[in-house]
MIROSE-703404 format. One record per residue (C-alpha): residue number from 1; x negated, y negated, z negated. Coordinates in steps of 0.2 Angstrom, whole numbers, plus 2048, in hexadecimal, padded with zeros to 3 digits. Layout:
N
<rec n="NUM" x="X" y="Y" z="Z"/>
...
END
This chain:
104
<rec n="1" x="8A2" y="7FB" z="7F3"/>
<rec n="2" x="8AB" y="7F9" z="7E5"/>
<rec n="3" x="8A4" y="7ED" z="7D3"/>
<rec n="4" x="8A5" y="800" z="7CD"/>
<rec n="5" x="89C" y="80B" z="7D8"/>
<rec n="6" x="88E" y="7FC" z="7DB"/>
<rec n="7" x="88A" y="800" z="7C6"/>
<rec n="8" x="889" y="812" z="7CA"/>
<rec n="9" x="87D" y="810" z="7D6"/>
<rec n="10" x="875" y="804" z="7CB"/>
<rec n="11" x="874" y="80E" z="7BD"/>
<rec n="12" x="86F" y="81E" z="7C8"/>
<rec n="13" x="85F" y="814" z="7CE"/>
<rec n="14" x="85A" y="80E" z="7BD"/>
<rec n="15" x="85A" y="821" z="7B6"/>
<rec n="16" x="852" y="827" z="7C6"/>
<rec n="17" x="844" y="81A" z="7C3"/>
<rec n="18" x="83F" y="81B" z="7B0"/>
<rec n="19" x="842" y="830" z="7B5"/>
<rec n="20" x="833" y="82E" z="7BD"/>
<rec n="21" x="82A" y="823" z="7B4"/>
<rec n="22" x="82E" y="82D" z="7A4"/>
<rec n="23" x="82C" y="83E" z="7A8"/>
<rec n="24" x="81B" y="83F" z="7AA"/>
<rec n="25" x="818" y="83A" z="799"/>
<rec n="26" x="825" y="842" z="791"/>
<rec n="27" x="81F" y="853" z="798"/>
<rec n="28" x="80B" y="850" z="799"/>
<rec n="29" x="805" y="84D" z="786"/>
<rec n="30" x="7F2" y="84D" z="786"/>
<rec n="31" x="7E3" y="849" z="793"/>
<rec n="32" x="7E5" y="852" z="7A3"/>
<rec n="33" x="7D4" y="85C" z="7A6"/>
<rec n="34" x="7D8" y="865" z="7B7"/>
<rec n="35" x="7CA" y="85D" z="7C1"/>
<rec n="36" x="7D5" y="85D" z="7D4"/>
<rec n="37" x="7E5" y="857" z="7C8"/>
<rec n="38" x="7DB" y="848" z="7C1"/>
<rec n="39" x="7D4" y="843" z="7D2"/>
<rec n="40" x="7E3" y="844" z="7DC"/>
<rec n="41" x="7EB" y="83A" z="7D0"/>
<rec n="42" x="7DE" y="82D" z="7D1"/>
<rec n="43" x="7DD" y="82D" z="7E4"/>
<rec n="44" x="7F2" y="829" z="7E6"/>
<rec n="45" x="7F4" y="816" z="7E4"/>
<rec n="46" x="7E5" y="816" z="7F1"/>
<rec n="47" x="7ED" y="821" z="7FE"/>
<rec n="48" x="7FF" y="818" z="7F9"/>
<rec n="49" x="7F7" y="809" z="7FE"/>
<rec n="50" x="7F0" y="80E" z="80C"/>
<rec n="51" x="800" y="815" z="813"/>
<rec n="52" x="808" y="806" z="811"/>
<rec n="53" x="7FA" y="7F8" z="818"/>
<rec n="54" x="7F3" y="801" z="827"/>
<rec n="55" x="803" y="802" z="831"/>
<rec n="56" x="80A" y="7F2" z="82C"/>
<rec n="57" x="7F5" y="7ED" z="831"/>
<rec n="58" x="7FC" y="7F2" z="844"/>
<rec n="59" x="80D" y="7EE" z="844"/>
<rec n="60" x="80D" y="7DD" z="83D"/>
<rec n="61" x="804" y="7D4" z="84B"/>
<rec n="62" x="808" y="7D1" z="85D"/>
<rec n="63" x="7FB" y="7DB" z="862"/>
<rec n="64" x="7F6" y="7EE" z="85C"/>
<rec n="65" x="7E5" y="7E9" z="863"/>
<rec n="66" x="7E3" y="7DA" z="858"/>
<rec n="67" x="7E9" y="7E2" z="849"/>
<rec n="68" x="7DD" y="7F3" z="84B"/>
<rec n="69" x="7CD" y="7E5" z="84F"/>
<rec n="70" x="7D4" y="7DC" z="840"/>
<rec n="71" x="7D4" y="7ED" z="836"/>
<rec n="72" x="7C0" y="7F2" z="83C"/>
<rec n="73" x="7B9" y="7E1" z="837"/>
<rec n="74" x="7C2" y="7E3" z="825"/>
<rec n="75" x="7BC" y="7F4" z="825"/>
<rec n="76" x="7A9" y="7ED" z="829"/>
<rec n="77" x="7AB" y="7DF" z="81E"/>
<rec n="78" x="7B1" y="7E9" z="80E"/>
<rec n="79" x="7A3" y="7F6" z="813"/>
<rec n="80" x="795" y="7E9" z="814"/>
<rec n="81" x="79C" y="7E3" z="802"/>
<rec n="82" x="7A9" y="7D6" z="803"/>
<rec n="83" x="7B5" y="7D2" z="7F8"/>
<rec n="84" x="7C7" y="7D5" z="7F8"/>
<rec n="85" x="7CD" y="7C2" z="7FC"/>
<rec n="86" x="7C0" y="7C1" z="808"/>
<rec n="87" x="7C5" y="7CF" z="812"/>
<rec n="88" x="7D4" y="7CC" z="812"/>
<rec n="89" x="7D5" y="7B9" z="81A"/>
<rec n="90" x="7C6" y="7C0" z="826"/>
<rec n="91" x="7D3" y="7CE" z="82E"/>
<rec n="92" x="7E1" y="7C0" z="82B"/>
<rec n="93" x="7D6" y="7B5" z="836"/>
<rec n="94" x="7D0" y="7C3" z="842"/>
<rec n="95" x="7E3" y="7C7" z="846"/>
<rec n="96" x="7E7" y="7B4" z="849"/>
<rec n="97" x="7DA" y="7B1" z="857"/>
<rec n="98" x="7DD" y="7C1" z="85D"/>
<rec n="99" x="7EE" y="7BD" z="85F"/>
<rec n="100" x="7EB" y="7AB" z="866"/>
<rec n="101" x="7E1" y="7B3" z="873"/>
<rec n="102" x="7EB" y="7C1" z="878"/>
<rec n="103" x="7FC" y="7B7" z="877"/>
<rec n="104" x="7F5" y="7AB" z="883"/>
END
């Protein structure tokens, strides 16, 4: 690729990024009252999140099986009120003895 065609593609991305940061706000002046509008909005981080964590949950360790019993005890542990940071080196350590155990 040319020094050229590498600032097009530059350039192109910067614009396709701030279009879609911008547009929103350019078109929607004002509080946005449609109930199922507002809620959907609300619940897309969550769901983006989730679509992102849960298969790298499974993929990521040597097992499935260790990452899915990884997944449940986080699951119960954020359930029974656990922090964030707690939860998370629990599952981290969940899939490492898993892992020890099944890789043996």
């Amino acid at each position: 690729m040319e020094k050229r065609e590498i600032i097009i593609c530059i350039l192109l991305a910067i614009v396709t990024t701030n279009l879609i940061r911008l547009l929103p706000m350019i078109l929607i002046k004002g509080q946005i009252k449609n109930v199922f509008l507002r809620s959907f909005l609300y619940y897309v981080p969550y769901v983006t999140l989730a679509v992102m964590t849960f298969p790298a949950i499974i993929d990521t360790t040597l097992s499935p099986i260790s990452g899915l019993v990884a997944l449940a005890v986080g699951i119960v542990a954020a359930w029974r009120g656990a922090g964030l940071f707690p939860v998370a080196i629990i599952c981290c350590a969940i899939a490492y003895l898993m892992d020890s155990l099944i890789g043996a």
